[in-house]
N, C-alpha and C positions, 0 to 999 in steps of 0.2 A: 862350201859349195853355194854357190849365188846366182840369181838368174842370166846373167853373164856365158857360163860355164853350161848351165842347163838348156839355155838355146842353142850355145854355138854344139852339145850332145845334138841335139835333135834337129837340127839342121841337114845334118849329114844323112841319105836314104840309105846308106847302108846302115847305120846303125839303128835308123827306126827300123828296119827289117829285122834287124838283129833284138830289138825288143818286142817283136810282135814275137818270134821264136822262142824267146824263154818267157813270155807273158805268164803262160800257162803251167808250163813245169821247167824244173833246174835243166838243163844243159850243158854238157861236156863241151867245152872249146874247140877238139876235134869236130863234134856233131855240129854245132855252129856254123865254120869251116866247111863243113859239103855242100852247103845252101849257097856259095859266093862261088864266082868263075876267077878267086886268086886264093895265094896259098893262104894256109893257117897263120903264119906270123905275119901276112898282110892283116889278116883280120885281127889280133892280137891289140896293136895300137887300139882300134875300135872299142878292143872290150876295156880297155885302158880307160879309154875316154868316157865312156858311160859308167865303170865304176866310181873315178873322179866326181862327175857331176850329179853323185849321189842317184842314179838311176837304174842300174843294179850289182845284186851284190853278187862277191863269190865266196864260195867254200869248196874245201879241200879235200877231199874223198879221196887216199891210198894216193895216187900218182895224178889223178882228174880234179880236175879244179870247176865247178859247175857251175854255172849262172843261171839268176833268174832274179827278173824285172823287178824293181820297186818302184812302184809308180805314186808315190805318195806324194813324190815330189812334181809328178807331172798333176795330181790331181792339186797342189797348191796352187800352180801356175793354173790353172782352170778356174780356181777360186779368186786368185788374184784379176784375172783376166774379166773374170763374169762381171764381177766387183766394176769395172767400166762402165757398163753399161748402165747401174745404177738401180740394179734390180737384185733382189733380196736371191742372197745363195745360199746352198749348206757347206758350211767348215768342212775342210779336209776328217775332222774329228766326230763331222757326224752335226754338231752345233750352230744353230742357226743366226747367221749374223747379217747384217745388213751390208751393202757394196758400196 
């Protein structure tokens, strides 16, 4: 997963939408799906795309497969990003390094 794959995740508004929804807690794909005006296997691809580009994961409960956000990978892009500017950031790790 490369920042390649991680913008063209986060370019898409439905799928930022769809990680503001499991930011917080796991999510069932159905429960996902009642938040969009298309079916559930339109939204499928989506969550395809964001597990791809390392942004979140799933797991498998009985028949439910649940998602919810890992943002570690947006907070590098954050890090990387700051780093621009040329002003001192904190590591995705917590570690202070200079940009």
């Amino acid at each position: 997963m490369g920042l390649q794959e991680t913008m063209r995740a986060l370019a898409d508004p439905t799928r930022r939408e769809i990680l503001e929804l499991v930011r917080d807690r796991p999510l069932p794909a159905g429960e996902i799906a009642v938040h969009f005006a298309c079916s559930g296997a339109a939204v499928s691809p989506h969550l395809s795309v964001l597990r791809e580009a390392g942004l979140c994961r799933a797991q498998r409960e009985g028949t439910y497969i649940y998602y919810q956000a890992d943002l570690s990978v947006v907070e590098e892009l954050l890090h990387w990003a700051a780093g621009l500017t040329g002003r001192v950031v904190a590591a995705p790790q917590g570690e202070e390094v200079e940009g």
